[in-house]
Each structure stands twice: as C-alpha cells, then as structure tokens.
PDB file of the backbone (N, CA, C, O) and the ligand in Angstrom, with CONECT records:
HET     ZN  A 101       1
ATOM      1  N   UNK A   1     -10.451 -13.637 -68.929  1.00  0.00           N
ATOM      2  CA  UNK A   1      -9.935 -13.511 -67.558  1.00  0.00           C
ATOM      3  C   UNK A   1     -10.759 -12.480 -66.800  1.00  0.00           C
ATOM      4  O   UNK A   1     -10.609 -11.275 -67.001  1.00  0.00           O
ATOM      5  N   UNK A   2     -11.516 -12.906 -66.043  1.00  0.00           N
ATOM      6  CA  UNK A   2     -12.731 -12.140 -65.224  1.00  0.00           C
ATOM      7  C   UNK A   2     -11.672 -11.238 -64.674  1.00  0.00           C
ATOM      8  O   UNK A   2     -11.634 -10.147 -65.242  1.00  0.00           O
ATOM      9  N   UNK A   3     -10.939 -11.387 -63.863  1.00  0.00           N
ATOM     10  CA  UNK A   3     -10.201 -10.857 -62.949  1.00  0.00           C
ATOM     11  C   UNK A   3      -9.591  -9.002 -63.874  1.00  0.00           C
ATOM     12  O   UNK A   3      -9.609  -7.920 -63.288  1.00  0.00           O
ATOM     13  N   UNK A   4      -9.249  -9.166 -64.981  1.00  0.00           N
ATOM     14  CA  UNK A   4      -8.543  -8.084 -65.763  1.00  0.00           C
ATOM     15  C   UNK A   4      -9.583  -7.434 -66.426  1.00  0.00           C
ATOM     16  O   UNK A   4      -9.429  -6.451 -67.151  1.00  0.00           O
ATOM     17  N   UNK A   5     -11.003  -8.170 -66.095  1.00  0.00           N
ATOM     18  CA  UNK A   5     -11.964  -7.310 -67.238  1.00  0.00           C
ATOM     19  C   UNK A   5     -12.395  -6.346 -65.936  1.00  0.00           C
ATOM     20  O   UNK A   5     -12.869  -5.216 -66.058  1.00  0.00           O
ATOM     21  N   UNK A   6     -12.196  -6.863 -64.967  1.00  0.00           N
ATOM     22  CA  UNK A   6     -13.055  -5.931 -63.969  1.00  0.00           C
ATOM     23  C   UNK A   6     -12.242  -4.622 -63.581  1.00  0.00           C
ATOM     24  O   UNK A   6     -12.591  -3.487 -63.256  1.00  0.00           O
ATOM     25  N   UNK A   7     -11.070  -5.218 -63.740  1.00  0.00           N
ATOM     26  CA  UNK A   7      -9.726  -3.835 -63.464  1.00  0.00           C
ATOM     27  C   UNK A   7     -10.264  -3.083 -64.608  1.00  0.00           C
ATOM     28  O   UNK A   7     -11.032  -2.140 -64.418  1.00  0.00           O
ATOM     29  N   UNK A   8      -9.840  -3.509 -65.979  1.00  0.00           N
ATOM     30  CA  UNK A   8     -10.537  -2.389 -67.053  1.00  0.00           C
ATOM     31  C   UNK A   8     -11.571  -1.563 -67.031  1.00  0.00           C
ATOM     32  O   UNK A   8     -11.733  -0.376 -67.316  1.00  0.00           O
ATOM     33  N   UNK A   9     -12.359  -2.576 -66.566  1.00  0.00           N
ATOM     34  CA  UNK A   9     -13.703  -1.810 -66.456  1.00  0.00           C
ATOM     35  C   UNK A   9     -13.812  -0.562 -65.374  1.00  0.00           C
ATOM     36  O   UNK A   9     -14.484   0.465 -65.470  1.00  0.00           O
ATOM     37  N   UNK A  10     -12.993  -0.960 -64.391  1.00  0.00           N
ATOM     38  CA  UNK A  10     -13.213   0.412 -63.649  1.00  0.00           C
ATOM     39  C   UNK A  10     -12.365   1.633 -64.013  1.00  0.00           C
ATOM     40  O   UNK A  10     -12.558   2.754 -63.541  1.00  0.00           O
ATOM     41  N   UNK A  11     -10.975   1.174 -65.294  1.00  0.00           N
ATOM     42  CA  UNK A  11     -11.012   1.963 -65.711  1.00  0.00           C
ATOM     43  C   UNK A  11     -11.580   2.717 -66.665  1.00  0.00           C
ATOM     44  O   UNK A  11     -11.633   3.946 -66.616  1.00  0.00           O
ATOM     45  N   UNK A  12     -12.106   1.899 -67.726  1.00  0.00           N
ATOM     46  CA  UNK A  12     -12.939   2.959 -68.237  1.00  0.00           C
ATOM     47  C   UNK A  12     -14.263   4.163 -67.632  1.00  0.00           C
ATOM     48  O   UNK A  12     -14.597   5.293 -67.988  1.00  0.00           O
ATOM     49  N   UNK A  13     -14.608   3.467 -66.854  1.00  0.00           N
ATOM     50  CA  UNK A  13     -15.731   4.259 -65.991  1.00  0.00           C
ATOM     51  C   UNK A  13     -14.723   5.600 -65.587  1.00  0.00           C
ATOM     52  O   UNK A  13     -14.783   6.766 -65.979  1.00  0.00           O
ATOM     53  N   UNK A  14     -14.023   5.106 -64.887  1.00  0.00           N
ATOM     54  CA  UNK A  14     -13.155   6.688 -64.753  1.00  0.00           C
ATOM     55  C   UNK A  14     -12.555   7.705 -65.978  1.00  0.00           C
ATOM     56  O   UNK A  14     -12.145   8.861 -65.880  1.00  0.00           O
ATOM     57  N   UNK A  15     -12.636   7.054 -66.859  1.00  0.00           N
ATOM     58  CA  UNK A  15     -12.564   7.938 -68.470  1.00  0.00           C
ATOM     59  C   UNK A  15     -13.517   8.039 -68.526  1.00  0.00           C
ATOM     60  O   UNK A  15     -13.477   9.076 -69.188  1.00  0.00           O
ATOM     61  N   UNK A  16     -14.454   7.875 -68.415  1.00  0.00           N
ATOM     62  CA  UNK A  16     -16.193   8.341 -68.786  1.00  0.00           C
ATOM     63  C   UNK A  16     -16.640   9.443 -68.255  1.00  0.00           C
ATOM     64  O   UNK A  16     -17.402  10.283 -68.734  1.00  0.00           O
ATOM     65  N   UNK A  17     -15.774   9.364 -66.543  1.00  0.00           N
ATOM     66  CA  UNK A  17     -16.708  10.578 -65.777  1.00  0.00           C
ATOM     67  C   UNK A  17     -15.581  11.892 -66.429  1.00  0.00           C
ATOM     68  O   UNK A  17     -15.724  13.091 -66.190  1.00  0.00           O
ATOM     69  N   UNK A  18     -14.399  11.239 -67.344  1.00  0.00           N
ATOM     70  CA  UNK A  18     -13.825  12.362 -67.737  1.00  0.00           C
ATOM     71  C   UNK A  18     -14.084  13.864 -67.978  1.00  0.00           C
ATOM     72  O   UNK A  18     -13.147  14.626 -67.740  1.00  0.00           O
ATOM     73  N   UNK A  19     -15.322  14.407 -68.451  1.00  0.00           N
ATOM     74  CA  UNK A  19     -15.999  15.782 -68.586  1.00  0.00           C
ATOM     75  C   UNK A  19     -15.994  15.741 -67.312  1.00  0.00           C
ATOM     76  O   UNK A  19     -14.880  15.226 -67.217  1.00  0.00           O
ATOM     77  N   UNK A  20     -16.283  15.847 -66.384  1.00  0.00           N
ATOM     78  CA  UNK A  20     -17.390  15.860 -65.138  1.00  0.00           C
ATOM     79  C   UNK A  20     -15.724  16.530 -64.312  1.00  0.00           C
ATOM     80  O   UNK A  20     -15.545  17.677 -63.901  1.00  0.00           O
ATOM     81  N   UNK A  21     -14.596  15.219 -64.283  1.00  0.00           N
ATOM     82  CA  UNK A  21     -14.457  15.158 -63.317  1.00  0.00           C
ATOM     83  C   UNK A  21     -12.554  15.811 -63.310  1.00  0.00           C
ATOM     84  O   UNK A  21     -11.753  16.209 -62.464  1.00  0.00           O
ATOM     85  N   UNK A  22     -12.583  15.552 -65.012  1.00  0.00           N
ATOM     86  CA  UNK A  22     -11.437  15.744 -65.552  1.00  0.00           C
ATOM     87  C   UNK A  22     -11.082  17.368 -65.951  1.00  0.00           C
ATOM     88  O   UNK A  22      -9.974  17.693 -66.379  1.00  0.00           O
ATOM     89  N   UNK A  23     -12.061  18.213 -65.767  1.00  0.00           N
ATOM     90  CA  UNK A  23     -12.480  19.140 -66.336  1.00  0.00           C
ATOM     91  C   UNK A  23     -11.091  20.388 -66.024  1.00  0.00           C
ATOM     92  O   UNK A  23     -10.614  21.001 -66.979  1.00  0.00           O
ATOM     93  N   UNK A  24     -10.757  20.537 -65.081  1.00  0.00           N
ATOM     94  CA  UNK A  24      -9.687  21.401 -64.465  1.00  0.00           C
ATOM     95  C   UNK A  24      -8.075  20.641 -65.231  1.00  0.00           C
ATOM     96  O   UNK A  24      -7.210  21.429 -64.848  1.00  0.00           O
ATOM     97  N   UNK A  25      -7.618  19.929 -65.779  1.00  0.00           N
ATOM     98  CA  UNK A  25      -6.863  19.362 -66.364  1.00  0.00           C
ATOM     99  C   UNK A  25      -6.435  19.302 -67.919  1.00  0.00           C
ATOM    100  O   UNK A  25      -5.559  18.646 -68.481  1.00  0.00           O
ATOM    101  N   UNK A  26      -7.506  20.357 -68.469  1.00  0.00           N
ATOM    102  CA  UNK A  26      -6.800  20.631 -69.900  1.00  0.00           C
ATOM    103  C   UNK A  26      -5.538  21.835 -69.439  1.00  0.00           C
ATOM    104  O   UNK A  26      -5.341  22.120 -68.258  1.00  0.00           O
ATOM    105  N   UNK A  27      -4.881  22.357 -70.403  1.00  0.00           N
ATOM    106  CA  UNK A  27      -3.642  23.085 -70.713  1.00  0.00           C
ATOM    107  C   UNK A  27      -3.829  23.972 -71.450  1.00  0.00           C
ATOM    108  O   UNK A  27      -4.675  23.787 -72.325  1.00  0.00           O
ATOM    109  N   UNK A  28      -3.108  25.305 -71.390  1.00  0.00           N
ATOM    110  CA  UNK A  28      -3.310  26.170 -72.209  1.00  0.00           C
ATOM    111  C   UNK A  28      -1.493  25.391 -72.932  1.00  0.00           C
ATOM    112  O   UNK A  28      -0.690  24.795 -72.215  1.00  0.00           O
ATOM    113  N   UNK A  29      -1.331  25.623 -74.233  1.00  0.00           N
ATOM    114  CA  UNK A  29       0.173  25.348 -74.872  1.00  0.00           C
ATOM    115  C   UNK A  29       0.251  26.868 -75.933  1.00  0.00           C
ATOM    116  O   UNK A  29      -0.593  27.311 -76.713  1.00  0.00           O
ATOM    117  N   UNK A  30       1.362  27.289 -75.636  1.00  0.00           N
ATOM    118  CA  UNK A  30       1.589  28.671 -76.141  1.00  0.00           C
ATOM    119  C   UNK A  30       2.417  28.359 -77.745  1.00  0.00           C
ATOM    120  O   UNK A  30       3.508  27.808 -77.891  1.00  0.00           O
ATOM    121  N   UNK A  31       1.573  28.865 -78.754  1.00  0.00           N
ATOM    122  CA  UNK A  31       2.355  28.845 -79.668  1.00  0.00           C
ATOM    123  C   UNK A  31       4.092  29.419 -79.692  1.00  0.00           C
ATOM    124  O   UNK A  31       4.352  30.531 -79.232  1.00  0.00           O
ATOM    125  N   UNK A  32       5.166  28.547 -80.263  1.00  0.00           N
ATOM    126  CA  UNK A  32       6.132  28.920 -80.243  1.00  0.00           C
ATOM    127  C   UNK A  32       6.578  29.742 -80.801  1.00  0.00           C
ATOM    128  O   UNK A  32       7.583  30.279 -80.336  1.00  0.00           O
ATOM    129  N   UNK A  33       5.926  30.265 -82.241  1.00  0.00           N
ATOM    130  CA  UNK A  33       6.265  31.549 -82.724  1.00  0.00           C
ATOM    131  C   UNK A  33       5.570  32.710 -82.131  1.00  0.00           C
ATOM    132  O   UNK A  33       6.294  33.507 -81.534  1.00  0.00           O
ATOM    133  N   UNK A  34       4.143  32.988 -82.187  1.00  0.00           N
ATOM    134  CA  UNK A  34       3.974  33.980 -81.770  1.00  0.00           C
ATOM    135  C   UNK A  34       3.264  34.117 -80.068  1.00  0.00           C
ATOM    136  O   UNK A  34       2.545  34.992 -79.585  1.00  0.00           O
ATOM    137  N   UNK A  35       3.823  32.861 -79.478  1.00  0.00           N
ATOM    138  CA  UNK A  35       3.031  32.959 -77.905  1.00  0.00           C
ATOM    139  C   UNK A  35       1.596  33.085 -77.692  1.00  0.00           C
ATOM    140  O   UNK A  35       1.197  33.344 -76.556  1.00  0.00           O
ATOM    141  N   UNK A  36       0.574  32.893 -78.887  1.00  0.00           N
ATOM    142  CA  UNK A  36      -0.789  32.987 -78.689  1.00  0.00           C
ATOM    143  C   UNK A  36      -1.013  31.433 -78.121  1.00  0.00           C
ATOM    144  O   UNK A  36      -0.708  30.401 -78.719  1.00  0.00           O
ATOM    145  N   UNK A  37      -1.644  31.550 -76.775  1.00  0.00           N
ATOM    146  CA  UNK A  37      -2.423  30.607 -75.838  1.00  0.00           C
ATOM    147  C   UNK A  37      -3.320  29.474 -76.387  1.00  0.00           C
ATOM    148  O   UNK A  37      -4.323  30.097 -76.735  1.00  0.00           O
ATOM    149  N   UNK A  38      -3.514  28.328 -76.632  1.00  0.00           N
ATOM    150  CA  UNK A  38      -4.585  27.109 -77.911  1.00  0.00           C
ATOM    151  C   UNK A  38      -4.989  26.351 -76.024  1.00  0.00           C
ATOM    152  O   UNK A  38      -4.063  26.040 -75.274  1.00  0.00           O
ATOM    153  N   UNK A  39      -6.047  26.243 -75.734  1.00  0.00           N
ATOM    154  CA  UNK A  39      -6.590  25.645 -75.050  1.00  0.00           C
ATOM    155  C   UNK A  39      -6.737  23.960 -75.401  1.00  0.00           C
ATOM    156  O   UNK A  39      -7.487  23.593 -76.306  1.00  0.00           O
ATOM    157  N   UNK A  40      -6.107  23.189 -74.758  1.00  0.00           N
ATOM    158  CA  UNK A  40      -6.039  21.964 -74.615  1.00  0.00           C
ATOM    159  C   UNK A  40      -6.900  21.020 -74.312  1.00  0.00           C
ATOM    160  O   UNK A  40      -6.260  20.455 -73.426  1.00  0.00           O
ATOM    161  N   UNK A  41      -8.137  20.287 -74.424  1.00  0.00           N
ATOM    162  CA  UNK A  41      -9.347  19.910 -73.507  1.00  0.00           C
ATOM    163  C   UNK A  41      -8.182  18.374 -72.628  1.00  0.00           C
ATOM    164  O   UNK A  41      -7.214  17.775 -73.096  1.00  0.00           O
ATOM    165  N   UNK A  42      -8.646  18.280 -71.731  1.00  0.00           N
ATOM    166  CA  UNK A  42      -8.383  16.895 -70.687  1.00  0.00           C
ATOM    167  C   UNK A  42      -8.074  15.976 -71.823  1.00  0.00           C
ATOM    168  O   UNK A  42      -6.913  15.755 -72.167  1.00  0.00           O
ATOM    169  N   UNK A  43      -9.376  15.303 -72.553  1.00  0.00           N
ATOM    170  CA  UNK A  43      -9.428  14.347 -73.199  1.00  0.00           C
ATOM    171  C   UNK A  43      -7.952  14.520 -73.890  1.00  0.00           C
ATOM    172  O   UNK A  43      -7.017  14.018 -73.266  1.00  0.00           O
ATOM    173  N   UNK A  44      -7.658  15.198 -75.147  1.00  0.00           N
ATOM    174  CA  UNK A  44      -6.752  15.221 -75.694  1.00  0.00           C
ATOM    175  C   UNK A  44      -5.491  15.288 -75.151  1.00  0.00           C
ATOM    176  O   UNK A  44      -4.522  14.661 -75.579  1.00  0.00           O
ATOM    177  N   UNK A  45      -5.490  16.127 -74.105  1.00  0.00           N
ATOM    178  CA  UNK A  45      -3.836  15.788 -72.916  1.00  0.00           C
ATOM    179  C   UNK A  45      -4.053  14.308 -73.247  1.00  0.00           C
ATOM    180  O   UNK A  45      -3.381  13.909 -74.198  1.00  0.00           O
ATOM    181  N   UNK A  46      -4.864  13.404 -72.649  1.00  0.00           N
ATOM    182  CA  UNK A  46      -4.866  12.108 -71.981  1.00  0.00           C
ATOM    183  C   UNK A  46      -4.377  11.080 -73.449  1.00  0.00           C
ATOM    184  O   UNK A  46      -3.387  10.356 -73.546  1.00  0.00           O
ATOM    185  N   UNK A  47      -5.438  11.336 -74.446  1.00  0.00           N
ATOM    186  CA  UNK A  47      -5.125  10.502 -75.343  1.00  0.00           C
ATOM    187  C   UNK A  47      -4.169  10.452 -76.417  1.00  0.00           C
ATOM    188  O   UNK A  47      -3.766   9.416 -76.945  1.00  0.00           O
ATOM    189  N   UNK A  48      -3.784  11.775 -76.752  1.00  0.00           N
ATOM    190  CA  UNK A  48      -2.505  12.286 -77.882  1.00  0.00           C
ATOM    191  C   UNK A  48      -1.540  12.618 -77.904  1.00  0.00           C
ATOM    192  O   UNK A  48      -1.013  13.646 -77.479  1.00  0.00           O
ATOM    193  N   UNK A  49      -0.994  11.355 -78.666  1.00  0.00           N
ATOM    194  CA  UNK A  49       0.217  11.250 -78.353  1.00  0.00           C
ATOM    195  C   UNK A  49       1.069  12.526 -78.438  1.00  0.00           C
ATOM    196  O   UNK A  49       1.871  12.881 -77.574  1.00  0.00           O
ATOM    197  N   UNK A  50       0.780  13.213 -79.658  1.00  0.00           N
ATOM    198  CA  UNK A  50       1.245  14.270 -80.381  1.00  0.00           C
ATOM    199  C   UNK A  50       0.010  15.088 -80.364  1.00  0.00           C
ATOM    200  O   UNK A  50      -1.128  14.623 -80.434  1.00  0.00           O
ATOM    201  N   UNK A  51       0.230  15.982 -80.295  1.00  0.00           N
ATOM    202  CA  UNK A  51      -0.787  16.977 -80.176  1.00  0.00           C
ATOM    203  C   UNK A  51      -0.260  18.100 -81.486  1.00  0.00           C
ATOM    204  O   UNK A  51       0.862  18.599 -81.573  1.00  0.00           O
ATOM    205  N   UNK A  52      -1.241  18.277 -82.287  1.00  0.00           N
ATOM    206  CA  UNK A  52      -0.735  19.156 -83.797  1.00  0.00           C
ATOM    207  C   UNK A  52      -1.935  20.151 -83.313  1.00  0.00           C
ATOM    208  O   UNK A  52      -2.860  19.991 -82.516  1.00  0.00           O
ATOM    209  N   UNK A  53      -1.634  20.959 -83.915  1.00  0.00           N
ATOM    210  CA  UNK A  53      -3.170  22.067 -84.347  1.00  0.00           C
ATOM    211  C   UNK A  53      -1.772  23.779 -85.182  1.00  0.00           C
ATOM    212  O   UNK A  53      -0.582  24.090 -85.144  1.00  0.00           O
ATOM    213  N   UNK A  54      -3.217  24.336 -85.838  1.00  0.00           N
ATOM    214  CA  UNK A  54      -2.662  25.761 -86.475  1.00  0.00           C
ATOM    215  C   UNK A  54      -3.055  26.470 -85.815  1.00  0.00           C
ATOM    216  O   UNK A  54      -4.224  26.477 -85.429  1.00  0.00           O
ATOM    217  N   UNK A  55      -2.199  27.262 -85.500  1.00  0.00           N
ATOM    218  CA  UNK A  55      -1.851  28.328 -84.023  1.00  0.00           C
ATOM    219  C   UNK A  55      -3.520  29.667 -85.241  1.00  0.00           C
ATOM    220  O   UNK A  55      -3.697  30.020 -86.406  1.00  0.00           O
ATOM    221  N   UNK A  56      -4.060  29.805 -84.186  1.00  0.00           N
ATOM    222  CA  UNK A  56      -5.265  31.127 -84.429  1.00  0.00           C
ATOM    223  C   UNK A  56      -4.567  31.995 -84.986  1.00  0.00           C
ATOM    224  O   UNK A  56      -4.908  32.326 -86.122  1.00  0.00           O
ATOM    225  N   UNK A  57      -3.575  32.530 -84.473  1.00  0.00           N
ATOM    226  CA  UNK A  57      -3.019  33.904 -84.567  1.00  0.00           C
ATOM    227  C   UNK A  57      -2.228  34.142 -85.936  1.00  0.00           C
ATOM    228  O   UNK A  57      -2.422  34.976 -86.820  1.00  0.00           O
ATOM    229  N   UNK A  58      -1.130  32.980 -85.798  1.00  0.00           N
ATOM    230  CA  UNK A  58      -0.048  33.466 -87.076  1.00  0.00           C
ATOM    231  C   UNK A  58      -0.013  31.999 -87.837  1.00  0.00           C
ATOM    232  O   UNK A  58       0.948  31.789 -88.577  1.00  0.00           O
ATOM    233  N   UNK A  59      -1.103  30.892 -87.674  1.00  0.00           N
ATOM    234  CA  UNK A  59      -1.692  29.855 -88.630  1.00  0.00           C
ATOM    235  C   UNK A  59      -0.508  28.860 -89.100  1.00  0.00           C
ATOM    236  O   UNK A  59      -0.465  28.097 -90.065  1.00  0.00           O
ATOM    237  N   UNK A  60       0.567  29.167 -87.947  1.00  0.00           N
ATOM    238  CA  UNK A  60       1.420  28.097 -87.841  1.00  0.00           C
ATOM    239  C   UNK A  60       1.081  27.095 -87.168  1.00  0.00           C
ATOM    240  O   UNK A  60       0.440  27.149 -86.118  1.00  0.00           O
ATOM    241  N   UNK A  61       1.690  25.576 -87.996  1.00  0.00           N
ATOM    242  CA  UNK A  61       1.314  24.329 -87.581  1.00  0.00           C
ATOM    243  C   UNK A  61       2.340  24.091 -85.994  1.00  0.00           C
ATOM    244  O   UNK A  61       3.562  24.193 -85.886  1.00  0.00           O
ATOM    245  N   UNK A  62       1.550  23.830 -85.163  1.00  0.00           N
ATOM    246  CA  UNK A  62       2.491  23.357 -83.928  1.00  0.00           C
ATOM    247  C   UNK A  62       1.949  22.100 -83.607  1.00  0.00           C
ATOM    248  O   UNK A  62       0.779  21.731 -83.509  1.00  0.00           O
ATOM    249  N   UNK A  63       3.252  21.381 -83.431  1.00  0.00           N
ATOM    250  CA  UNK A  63       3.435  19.991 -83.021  1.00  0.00           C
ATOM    251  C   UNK A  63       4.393  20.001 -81.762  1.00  0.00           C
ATOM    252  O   UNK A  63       5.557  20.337 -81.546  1.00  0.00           O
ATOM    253  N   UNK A  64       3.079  19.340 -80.850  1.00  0.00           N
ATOM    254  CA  UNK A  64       3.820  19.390 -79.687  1.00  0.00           C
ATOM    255  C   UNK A  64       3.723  17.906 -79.109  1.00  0.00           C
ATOM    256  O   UNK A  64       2.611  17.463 -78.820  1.00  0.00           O
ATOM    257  N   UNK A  65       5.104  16.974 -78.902  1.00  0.00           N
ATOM    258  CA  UNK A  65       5.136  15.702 -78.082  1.00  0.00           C
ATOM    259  C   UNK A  65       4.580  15.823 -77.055  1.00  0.00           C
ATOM    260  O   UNK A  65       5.070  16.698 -76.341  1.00  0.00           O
ATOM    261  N   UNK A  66       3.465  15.138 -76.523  1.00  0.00           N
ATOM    262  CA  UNK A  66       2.360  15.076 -75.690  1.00  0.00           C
ATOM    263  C   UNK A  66       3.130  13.891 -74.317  1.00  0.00           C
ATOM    264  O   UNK A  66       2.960  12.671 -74.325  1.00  0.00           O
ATOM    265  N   UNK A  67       3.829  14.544 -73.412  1.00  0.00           N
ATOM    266  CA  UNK A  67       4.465  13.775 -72.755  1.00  0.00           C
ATOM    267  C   UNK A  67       3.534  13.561 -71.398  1.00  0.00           C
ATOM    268  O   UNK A  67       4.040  13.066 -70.391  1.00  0.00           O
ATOM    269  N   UNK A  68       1.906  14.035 -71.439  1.00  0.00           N
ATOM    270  CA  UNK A  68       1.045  13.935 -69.946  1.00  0.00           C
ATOM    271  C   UNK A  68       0.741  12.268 -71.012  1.00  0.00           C
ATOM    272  O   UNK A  68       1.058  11.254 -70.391  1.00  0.00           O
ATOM    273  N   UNK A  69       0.168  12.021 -72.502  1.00  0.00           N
ATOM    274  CA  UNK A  69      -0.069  11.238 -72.994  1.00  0.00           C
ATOM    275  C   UNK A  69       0.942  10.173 -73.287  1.00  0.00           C
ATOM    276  O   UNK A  69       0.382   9.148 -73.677  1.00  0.00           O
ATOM    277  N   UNK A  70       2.063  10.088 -73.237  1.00  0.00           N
ATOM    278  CA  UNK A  70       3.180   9.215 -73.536  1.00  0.00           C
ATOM    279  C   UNK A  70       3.595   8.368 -72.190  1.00  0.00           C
ATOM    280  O   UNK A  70       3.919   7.222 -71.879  1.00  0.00           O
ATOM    281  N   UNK A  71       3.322   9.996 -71.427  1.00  0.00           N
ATOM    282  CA  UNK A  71       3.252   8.906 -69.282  1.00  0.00           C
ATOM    283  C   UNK A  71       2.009   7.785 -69.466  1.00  0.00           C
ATOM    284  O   UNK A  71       2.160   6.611 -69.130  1.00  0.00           O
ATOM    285  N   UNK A  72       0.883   8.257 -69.987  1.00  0.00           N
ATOM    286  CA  UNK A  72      -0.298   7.187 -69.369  1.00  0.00           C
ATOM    287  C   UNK A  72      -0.183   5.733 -70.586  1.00  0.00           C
ATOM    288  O   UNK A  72      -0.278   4.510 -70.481  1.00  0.00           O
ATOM    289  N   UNK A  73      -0.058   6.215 -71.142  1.00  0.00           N
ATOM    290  CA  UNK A  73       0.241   5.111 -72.256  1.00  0.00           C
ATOM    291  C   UNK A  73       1.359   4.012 -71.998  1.00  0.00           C
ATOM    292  O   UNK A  73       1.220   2.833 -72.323  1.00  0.00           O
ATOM    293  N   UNK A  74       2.715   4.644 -71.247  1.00  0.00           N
ATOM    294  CA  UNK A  74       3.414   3.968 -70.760  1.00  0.00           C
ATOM    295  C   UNK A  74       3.037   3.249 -69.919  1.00  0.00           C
ATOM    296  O   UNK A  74       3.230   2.034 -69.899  1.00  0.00           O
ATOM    297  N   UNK A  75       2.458   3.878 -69.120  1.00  0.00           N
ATOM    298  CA  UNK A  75       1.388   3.359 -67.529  1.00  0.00           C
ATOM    299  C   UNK A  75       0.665   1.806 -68.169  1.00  0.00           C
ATOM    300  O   UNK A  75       0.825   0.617 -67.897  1.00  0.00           O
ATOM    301  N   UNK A  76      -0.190   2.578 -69.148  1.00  0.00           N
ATOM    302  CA  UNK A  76      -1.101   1.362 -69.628  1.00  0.00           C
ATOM    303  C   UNK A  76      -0.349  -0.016 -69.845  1.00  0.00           C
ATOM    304  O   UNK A  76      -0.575  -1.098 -69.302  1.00  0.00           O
ATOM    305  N   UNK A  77       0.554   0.302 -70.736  1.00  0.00           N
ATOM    306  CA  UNK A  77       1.300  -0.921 -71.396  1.00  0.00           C
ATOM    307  C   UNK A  77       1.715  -1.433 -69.953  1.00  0.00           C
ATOM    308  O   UNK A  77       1.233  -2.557 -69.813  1.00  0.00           O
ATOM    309  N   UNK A  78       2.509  -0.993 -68.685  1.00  0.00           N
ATOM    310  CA  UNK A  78       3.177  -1.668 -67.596  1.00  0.00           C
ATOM    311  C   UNK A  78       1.617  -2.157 -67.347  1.00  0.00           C
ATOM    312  O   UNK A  78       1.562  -3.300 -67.799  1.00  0.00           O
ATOM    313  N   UNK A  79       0.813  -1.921 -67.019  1.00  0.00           N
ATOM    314  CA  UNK A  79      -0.551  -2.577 -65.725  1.00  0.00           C
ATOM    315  C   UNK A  79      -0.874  -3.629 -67.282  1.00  0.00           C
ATOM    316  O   UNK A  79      -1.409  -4.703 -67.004  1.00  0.00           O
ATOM    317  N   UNK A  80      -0.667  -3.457 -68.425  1.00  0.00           N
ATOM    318  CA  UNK A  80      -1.621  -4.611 -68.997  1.00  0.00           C
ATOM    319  C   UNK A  80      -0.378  -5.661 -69.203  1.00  0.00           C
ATOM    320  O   UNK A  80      -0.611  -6.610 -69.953  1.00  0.00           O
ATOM    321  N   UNK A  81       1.182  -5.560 -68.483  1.00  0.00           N
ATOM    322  CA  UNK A  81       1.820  -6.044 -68.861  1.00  0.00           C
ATOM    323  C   UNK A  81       1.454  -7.143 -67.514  1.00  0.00           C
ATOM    324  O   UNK A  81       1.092  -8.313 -67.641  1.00  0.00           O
ATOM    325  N   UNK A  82       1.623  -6.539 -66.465  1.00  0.00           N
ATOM    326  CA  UNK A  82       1.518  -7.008 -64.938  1.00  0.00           C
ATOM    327  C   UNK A  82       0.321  -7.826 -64.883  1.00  0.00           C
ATOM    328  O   UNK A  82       0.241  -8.983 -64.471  1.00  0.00           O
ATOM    329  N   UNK A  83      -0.769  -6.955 -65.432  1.00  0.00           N
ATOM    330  CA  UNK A  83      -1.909  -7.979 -65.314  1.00  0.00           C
ATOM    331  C   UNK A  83      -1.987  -9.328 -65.971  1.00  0.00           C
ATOM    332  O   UNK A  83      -2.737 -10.202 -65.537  1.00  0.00           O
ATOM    333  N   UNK A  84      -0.804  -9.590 -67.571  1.00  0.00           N
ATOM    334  CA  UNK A  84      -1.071 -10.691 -68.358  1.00  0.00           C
ATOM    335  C   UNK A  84       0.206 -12.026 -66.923  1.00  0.00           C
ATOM    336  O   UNK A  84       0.789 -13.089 -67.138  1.00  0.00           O
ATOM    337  N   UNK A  85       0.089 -11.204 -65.714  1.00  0.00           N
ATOM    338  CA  UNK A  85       1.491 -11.849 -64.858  1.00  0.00           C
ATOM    339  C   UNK A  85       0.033 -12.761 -63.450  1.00  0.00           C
ATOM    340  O   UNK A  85       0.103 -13.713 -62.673  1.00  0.00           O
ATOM    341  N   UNK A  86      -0.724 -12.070 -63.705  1.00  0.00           N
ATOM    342  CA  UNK A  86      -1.829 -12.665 -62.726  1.00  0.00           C
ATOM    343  C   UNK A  86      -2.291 -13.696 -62.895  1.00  0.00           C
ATOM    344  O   UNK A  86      -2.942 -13.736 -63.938  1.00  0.00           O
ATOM    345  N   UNK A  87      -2.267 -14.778 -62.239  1.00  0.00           N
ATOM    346  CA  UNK A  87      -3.309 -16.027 -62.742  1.00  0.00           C
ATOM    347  C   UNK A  87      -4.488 -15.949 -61.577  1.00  0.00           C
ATOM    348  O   UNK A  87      -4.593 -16.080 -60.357  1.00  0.00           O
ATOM    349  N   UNK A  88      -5.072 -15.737 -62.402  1.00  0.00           N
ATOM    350  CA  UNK A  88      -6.812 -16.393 -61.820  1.00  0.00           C
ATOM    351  C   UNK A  88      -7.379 -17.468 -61.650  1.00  0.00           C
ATOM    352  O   UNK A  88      -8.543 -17.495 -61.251  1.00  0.00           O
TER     353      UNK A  88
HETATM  354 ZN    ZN A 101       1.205  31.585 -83.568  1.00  0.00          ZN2+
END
C-alpha cells in the first residue's frame, strides 16, 4: 500500500533527525532511594517501554514505567490501526 509506506516513511525520517533535533528532550529521573539524577537520552524516553538502569550512587536497580514511551506506542498502534482503515 503506497499510500502507508509514504506516511511511514516520513516517519522514520523524523526519528532519524532524532540527535539533531530531539536533543533538548531527554530527562533527568531521580533515583528513588537516594535522589541521585541518571540522565535519560531522547531516544530511550521515545523507545522504552520500561526504562531499568543501577542508580551511580547507591547501585540500586530502578525501574521506571516509561509513560512518554507507552503514549507513542499507543499513538503508533491507533495511526497503524486507522491507516489499515484507508483504501487506496
Ligand atoms: Zn540511588
């Protein structure tokens, strides 16, 4: 379906210029035990679902539900739902 490859396609191009353009959009997430700051990059907001890492400071595991990633994912599934609604 020409019509849905070209929508994709411009989205991926806009994930591509992601460094460039995405750059102001990572997160600092504060560990919950000891409040030390873990810098977030864009990419990973965007793509994970769950976001894990061991806090620097006191090397506790934090798992945090990634709800900027659970919005776009939702997003995705509605536009690839809408788009399988298009006839070309
Ligand atoms: Zn910590």
């Amino acid at each position: 379906m020409a019509g849905a490859d070209a929508y994709g396609g411009a989205y991926d191009s806009a994930f591509e210029q992601g460094p460039e353009h995405m750059r102001d959009y990572g997160a600092e997430l504060a560990c919950p035990k000891c409040g030390q700051l873990h810098y977030i990059s864009p990419r990973r907001l965007q793509a994970d679902l769950r976001i894990i890492f061991n806090c620097s400071s006191c090397a506790t595991e934090v798992v945090h539900e990634n709800a900027v990633a659970q919005a776009i994912a939702a997003r995705m599934a509605t536009i690839r739902r809408e788009l399988g609604k298009i006839k070309v």
